[in-house]
Residue frames as a rotation matrix with the C-alpha (Angstrom) as fourth column:
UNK 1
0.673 -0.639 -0.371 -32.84
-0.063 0.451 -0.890 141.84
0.737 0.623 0.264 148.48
UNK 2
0.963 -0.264 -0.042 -30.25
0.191 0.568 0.800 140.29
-0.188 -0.779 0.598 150.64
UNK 3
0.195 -0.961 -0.194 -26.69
-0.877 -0.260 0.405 140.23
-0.440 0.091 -0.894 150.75
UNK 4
0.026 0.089 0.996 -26.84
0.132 0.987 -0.092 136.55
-0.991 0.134 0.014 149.67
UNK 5
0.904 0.424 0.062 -29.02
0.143 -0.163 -0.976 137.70
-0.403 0.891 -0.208 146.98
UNK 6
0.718 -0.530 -0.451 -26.31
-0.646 -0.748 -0.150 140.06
-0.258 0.399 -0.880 145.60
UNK 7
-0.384 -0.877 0.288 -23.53
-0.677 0.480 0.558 137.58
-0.628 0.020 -0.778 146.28
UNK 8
0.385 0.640 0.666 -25.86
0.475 0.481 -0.737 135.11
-0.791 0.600 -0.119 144.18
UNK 9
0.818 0.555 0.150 -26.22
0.365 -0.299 -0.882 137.30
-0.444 0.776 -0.448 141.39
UNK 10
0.623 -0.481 -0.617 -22.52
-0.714 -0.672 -0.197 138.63
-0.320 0.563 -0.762 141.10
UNK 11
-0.268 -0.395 0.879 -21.17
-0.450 0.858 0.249 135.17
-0.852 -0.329 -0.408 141.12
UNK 12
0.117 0.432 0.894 -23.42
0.711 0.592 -0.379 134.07
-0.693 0.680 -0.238 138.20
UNK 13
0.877 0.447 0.176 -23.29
0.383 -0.430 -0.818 137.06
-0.290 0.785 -0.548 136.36
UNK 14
0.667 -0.737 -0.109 -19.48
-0.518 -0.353 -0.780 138.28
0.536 0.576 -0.617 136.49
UNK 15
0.236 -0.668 -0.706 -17.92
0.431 0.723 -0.540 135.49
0.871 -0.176 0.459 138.00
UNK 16
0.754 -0.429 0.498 -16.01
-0.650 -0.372 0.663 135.26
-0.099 -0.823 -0.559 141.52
UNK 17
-0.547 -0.812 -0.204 -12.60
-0.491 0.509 -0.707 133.60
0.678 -0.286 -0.677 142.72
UNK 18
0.303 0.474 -0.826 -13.70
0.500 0.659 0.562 131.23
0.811 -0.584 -0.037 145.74
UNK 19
0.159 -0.314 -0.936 -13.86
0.984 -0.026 0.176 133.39
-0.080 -0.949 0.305 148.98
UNK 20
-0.805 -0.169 0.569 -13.39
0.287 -0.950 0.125 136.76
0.519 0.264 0.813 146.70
UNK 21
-0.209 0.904 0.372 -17.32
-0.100 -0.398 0.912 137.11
0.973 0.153 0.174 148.37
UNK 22
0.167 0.270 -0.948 -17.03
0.713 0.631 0.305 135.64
0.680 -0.728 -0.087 151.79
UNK 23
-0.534 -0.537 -0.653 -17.30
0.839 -0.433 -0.330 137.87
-0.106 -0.724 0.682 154.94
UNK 24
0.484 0.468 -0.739 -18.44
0.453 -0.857 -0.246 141.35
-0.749 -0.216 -0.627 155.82
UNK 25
-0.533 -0.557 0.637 -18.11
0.818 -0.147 0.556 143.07
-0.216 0.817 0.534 152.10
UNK 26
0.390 0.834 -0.391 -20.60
0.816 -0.510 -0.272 145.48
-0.426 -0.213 -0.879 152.67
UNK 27
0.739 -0.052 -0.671 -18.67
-0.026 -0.998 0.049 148.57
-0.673 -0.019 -0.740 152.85
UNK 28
-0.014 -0.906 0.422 -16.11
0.411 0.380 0.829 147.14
-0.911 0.186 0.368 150.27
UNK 29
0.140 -0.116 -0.983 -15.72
-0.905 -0.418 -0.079 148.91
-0.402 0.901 -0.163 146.86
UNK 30
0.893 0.449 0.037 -16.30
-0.233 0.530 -0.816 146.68
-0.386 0.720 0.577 143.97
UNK 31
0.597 -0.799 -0.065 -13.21
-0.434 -0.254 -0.864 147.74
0.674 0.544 -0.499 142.06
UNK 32
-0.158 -0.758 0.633 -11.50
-0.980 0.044 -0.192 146.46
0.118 -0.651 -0.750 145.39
UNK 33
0.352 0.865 0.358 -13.76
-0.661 0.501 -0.559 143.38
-0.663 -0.040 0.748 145.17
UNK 34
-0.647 -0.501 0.576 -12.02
0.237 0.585 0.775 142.31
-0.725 0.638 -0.260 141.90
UNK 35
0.129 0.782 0.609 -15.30
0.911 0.149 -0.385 143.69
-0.392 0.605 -0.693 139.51
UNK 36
-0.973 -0.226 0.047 -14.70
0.216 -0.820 0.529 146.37
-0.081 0.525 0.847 136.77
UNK 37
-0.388 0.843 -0.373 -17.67
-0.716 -0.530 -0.454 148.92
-0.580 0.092 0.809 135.56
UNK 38
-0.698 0.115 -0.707 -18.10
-0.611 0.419 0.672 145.90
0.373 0.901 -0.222 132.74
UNK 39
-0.740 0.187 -0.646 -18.97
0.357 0.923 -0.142 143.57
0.571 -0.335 -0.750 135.38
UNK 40
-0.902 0.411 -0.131 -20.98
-0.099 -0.493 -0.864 145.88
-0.420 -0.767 0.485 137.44
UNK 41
-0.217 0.874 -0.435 -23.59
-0.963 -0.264 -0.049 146.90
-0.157 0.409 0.899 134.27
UNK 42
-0.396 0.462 -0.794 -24.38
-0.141 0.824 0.549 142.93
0.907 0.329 -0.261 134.05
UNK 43
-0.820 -0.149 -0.553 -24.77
0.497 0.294 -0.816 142.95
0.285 -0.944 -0.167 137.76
UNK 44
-0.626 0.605 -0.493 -26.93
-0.101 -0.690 -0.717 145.55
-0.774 -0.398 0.493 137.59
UNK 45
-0.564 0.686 -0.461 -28.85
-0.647 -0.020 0.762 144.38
0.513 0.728 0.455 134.36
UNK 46
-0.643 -0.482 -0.595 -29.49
0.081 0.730 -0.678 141.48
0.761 -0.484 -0.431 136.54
UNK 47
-0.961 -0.081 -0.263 -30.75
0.275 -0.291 -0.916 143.25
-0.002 -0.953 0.302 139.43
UNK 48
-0.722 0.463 -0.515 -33.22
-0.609 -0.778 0.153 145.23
-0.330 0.424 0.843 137.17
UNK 49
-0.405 0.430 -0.807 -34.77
-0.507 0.629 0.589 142.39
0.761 0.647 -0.037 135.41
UNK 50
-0.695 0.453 -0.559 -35.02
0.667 0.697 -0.264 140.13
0.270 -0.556 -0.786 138.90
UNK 51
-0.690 0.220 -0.689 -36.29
0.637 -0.266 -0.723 143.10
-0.342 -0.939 0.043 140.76
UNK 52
0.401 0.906 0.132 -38.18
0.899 -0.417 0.130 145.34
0.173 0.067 -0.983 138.69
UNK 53
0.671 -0.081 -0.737 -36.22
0.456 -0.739 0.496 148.24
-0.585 -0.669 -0.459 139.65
UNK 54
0.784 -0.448 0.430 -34.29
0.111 -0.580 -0.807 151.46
0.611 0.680 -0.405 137.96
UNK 55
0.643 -0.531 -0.552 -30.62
0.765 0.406 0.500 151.22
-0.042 -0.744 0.667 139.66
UNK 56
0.981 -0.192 -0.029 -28.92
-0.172 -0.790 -0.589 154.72
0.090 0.583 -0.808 139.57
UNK 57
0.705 -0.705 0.082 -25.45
-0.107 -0.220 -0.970 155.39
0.702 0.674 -0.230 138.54
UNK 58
-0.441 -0.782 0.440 -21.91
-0.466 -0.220 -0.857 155.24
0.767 -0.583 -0.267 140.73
UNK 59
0.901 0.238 0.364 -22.96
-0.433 0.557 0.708 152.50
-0.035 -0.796 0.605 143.56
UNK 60
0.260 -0.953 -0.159 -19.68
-0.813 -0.127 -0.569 151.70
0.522 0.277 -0.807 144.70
UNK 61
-0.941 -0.129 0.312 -20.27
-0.301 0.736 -0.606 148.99
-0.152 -0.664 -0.732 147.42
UNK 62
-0.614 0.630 -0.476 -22.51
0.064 0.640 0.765 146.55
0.786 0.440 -0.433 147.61
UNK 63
-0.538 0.599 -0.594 -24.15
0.740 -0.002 -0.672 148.04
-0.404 -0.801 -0.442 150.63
UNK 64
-0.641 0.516 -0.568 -25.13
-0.457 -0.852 -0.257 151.22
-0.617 0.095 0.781 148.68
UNK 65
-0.910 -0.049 -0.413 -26.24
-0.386 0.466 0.796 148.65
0.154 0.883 -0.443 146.10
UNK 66
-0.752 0.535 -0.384 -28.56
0.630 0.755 -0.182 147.04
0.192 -0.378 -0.905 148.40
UNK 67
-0.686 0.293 -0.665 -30.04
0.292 -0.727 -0.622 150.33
-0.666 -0.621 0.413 150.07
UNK 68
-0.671 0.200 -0.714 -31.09
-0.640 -0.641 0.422 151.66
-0.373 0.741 0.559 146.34
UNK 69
-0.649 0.618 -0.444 -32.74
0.084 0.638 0.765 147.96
0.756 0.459 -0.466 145.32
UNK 70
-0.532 0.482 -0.697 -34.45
0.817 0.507 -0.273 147.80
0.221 -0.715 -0.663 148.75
UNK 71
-0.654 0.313 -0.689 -35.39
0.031 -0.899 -0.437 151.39
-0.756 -0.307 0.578 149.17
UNK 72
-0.873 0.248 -0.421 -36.70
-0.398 0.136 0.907 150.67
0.282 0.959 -0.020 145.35
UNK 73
-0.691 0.472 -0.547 -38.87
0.125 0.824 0.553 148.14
0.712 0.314 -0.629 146.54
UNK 74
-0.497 0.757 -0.424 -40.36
0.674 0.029 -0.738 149.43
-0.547 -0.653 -0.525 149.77
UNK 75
-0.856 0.424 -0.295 -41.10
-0.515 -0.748 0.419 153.13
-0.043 0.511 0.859 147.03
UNK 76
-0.758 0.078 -0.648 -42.75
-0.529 0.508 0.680 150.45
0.382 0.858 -0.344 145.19
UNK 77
-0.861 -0.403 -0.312 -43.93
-0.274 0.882 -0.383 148.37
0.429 -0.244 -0.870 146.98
């Protein structure tokens, strides 16, 4: 999964301002991001469903986000 991906997937699933995604957001906190815990668990239902994967709890950025789907998938893989 990609950073794209992610940006994809929160974009369609809890919405974005234009540019709220653009840049190096890696290490950003969601909550700083503009996305509440509401918007997260669709993000992460999302994630689960494309990917096949169990996402644990408290992933505050969307880099730890990635690590856990991708680490998921190599487990897996």
């Amino acid at each position: 999964m990609t950073l794209d991906d992610l940006r994809r997937i929160l974009s369609e699933s809890a919405g974005s301002e234009e540019g709220q995604l653009d840049g190096d957001i890696l290490d950003t906190e969601f909550a700083e991001l503009g996305y509440d815990s509401l918007a997260l668990i669709e993000t992460v239902s999302v994630v689960q469903r494309d990917y096949g994967v169990e996402i644990p709890d408290k992933l505050a950025t969307p880099r730890e986000l990635l690590d856990a789907v991708n680490g998921l998938l190599v487990a897996v893989g």
